[in-house]
matplotlib code that plots the C-alpha trace (Angstrom):
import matplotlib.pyplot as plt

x = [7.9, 6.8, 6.2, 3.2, 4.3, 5.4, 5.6, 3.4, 3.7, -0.2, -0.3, -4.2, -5.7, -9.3, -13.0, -14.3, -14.2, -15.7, -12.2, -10.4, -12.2, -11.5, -8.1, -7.4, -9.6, -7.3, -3.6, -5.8, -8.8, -12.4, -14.4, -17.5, -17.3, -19.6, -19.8, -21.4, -24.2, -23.3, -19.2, -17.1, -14.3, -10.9, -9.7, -5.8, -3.6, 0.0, 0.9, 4.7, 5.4, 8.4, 9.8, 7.1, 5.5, 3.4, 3.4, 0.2, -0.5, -4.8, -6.8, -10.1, -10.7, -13.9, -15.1, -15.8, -16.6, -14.8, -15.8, -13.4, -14.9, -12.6, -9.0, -7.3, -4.1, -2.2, -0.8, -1.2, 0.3, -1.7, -0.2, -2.4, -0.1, -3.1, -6.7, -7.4, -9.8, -12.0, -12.7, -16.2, -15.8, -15.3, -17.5, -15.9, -14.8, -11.5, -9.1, -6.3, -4.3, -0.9, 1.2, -0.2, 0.6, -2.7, -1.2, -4.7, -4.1, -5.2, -9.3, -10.1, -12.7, -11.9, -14.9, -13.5, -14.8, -12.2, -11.9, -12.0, -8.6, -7.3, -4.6, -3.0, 0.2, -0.4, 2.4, 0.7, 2.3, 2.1, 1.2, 4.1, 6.1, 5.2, 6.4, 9.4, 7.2, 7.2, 4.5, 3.2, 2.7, 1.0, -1.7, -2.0, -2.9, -5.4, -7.0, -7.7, -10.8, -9.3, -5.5, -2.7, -1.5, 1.8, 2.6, 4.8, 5.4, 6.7, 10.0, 11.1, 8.9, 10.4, 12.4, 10.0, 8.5, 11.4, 12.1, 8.4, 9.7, 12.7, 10.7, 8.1, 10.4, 12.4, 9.7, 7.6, 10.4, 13.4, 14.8, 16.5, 14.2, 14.3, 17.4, 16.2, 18.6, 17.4, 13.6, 14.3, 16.5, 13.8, 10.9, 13.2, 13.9, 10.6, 9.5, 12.4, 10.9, 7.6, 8.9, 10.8, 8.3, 5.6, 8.0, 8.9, 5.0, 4.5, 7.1, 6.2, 2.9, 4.0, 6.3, 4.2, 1.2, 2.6, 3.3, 6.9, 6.0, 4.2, 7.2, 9.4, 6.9, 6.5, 10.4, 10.9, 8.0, 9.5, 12.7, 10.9, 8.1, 8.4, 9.1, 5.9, 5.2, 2.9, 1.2, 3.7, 6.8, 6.1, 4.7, 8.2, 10.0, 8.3, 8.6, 5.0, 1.8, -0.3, -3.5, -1.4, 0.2, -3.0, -4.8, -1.9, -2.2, -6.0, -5.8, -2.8, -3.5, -7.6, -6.4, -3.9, -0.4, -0.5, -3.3, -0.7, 2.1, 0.0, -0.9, 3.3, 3.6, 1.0, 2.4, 5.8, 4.6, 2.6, 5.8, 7.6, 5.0, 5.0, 8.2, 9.3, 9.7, 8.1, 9.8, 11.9, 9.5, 6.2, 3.2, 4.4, 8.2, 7.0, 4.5, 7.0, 9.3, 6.9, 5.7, 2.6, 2.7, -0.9, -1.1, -5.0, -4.9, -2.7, -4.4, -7.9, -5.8, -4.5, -7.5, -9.4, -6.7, -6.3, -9.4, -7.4, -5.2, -1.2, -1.5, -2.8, -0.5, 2.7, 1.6, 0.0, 1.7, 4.4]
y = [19.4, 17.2, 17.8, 19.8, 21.9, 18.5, 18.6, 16.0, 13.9, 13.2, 9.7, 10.6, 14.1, 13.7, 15.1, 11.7, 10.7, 6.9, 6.4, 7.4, 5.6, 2.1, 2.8, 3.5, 0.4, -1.6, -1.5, -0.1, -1.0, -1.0, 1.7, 3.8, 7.5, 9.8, 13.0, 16.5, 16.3, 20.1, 20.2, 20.2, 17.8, 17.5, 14.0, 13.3, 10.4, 9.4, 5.7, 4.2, 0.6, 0.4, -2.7, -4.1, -1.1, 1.3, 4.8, 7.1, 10.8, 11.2, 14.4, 14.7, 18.6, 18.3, 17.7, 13.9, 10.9, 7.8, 4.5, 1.9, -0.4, -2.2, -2.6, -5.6, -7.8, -3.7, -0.7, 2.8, 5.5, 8.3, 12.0, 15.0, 17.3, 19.8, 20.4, 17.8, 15.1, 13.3, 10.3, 9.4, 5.6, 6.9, 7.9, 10.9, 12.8, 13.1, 15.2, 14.7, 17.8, 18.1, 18.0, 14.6, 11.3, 8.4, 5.2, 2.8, -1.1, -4.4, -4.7, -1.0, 0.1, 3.5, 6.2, 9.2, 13.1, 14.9, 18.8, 20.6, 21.1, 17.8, 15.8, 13.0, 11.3, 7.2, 4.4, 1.1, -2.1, -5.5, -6.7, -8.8, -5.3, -4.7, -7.7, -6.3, -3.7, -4.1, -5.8, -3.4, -0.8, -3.6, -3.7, -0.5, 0.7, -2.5, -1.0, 2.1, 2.9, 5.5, 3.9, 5.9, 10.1, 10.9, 14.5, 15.3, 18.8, 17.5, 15.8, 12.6, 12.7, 15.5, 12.9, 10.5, 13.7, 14.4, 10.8, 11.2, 14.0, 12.6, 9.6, 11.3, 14.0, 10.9, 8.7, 11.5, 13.6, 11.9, 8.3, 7.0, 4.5, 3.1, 0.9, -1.9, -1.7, 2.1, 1.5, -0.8, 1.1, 3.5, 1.7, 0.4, 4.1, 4.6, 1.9, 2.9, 6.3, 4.7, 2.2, 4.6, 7.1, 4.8, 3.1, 6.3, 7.5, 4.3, 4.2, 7.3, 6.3, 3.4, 5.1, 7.8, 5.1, 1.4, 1.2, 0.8, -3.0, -3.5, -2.4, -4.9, -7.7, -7.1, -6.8, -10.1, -12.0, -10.9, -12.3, -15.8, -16.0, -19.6, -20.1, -22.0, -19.2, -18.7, -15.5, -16.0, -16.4, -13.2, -11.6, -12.5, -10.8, -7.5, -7.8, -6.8, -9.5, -11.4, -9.0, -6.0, -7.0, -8.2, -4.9, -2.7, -5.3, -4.3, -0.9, -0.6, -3.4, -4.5, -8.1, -9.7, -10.6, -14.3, -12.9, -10.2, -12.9, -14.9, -12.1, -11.2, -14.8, -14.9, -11.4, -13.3, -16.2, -14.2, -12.1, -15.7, -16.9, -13.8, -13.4, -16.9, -18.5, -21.1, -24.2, -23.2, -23.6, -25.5, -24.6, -26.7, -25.5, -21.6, -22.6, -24.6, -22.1, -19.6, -21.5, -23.2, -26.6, -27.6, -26.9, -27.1, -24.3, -22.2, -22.3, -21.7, -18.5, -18.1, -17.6, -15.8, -12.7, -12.7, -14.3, -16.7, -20.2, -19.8, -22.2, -20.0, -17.2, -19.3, -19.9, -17.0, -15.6, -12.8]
z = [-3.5, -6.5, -9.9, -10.3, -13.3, -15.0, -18.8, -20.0, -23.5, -23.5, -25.3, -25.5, -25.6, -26.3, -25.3, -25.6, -21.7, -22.6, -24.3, -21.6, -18.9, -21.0, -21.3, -17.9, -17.0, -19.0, -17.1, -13.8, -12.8, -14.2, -12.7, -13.0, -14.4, -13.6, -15.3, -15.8, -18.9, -19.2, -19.0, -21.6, -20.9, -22.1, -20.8, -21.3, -20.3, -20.4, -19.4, -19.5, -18.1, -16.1, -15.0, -12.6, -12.2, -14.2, -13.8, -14.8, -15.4, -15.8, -15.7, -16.8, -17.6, -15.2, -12.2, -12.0, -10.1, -10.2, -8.5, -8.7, -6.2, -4.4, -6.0, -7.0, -5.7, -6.2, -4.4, -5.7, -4.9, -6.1, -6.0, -7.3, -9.4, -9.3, -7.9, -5.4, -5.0, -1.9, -0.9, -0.8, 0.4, 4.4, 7.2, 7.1, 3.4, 3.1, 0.8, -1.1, -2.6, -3.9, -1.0, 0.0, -1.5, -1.5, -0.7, -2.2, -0.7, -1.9, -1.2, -0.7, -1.4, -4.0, -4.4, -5.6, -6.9, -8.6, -9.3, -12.3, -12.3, -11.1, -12.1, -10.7, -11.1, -10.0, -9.6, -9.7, -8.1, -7.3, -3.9, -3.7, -4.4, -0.5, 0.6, 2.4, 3.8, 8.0, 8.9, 11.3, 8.7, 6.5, 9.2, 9.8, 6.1, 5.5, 9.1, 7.5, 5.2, 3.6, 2.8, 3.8, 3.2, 3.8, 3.9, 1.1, 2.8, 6.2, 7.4, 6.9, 4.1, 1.6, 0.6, -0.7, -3.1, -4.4, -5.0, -6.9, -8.7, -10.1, -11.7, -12.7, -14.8, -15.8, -16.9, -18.9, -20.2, -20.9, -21.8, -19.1, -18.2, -21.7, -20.0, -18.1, -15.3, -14.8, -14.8, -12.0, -9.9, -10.6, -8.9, -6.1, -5.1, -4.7, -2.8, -0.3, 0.1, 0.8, 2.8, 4.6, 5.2, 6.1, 8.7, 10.3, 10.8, 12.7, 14.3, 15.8, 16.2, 17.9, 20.6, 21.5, 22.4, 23.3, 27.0, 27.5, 28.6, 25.0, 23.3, 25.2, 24.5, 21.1, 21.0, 22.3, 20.6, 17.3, 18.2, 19.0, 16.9, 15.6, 18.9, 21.2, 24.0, 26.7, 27.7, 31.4, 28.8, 27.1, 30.6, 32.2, 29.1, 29.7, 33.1, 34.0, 35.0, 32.3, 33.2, 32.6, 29.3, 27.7, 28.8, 27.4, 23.9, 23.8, 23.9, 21.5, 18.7, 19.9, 20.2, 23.1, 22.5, 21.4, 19.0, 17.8, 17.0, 15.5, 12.9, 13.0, 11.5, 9.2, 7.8, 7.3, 6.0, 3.5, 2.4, 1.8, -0.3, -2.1, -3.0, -3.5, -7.2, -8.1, -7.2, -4.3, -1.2, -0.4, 2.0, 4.7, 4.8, 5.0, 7.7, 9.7, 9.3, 11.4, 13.9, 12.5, 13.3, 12.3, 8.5, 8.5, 10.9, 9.3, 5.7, 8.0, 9.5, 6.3, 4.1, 6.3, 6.6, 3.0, 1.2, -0.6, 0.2, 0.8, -2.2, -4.3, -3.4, -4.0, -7.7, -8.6, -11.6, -11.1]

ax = plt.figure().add_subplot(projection="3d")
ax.plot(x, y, z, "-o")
ax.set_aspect("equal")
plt.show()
């Protein structure tokens, strides 16, 4: 389904695994290495920046550990073309092979032992890449301690590996992407597939365990969310009682529903500042625009979802 006999143009084919691991550091991450005294290691890399994104192909030659700590203001999207690696940073192990794609979030924490044989194609991105991304399957990859897998080998997702194929082929193989225009049609693809197949798990997810009344309230509280409700407003919407609709809110996001749309905004107000140039908005407009009426509050709220200020999100550098 994706390109595990890809024809690689190593930029660095070398035993010496400390080189490797500082290069890699460099347009990744910094991270630990851990190796085998007694291996004999053959450590290659290829690296191509695309527009916004970079795209990576790193094996090793031997069985390895890698500890990145917990990743930057970035996505990954990590895709073993061979072997397979597991995640050591859960309760539980869990492995990634070749028909899954490793979708690594912002803050994660990334513990990793690789195979032998195991090489892994990785698309790096900026957070604000994600903006557009719905704000339900935000939450639900920061809730998890071990990111997101998407089976490549399973509808609706085929799609999104051959979309990884494609770019991957393109990228180490030909000169396509050498065009601007092309490198970002390029990473726009695949944050569609992503998008796409990311939406449709939880949408899934969603139908098959929201009451029917939760879906209506959450319907109808995303239509008004800058709007000032009451738990009988959004009660009357779903046509059920308070008690009932904050029960059902428990047991399908943990928090009730004012609770919920308050995180709905924040998610939106977030995407704003991400995406907006500098210039074009202030703090106060994209709070007011969502609801937030008491600017204190909202930089409070604000900061602790995201550990930083709105402020500092809006003039970050892009």
């Amino acid at each position: 389904m994706h390109a595990t006999n890809l024809d690689v143009p190593w930029n660095i084919d070398t035993p010496d695994l400390a080189w490797v691991r500082r290069e890699v550091g460099r347009f990744l991450k910094p991270y630990a290495l851990d190796a085998h005294a007694q291996q004999r290691y053959r450590a290659r890399l290829f690296h191509r920046q695309l527009r916004r994104a970079e795209l990576s192909v790193i094996e090793y030659g031997g069985e390895v550990g890698i500890d990145a700590g917990r990743m930057s203001r970035c996505y990954l999207v990590q895709v073993p073309l061979t072997g397979s690696y597991t995640l050591r940073s859960c309760r539980q192990p869990v492995e990634v092979n070749t028909r899954c794609a490793h979708i690594v979030y912002p803050g994660m924490p990334l513990d990793m032992a690789w195979t032998f044989d195991c090489r892994v194609l990785v698309l790096r991105f900026e957070e604000a890449a994600m903006a557009a991304c719905r704000p339900q399957v935000r939450r639900r990859l920061f809730e998890s301690a071990a990111g997101e897998l998407i089976a490549l080998d399973a509808e609706p997702n085929r799609a999104f590996g051959r979309i990884i194929d494609y770019v991957a082929r393109e990228a180490t193989a030909g000169r396509l992407f050498d065009c601007a225009a092309a490198a970002t049609h390029a990473e726009n693809l695949v944050l569609a597939g992503l998008m796409a197949a990311l939406d449709s798990d939880a949408a899934q997810s969603e139908r098959e365990s929201a009451p029917v009344y939760v879906r209506r309230a959450e319907a109808y509280l995303l239509e008004n969310l800058a709007e000032d409700l009451t738990v009988i407003d959004v009660a009357r919407a779903a046509s059920t009682t308070q008690r009932t609709l904050f029960d059902g809110f428990k047991r399908t996001h943990g928090i009730g529903p004012l609770a919920w749309m308050r995180e709905q905004r924040l998610e939106r107000a977030r995407a704003d500042l991400l995406s907006a140039r500098r210039g074009e908005v202030n703090v106060t407009d994209v709070a007011m625009r969502w609801g937030f009426q008491h600017l204190g509050r909202f930089c409070v709220a604000y900061r602790s979802r995201y550990g930083e200020t709105p402020a500092t999100t809006l003039y970050r550098e892009r």
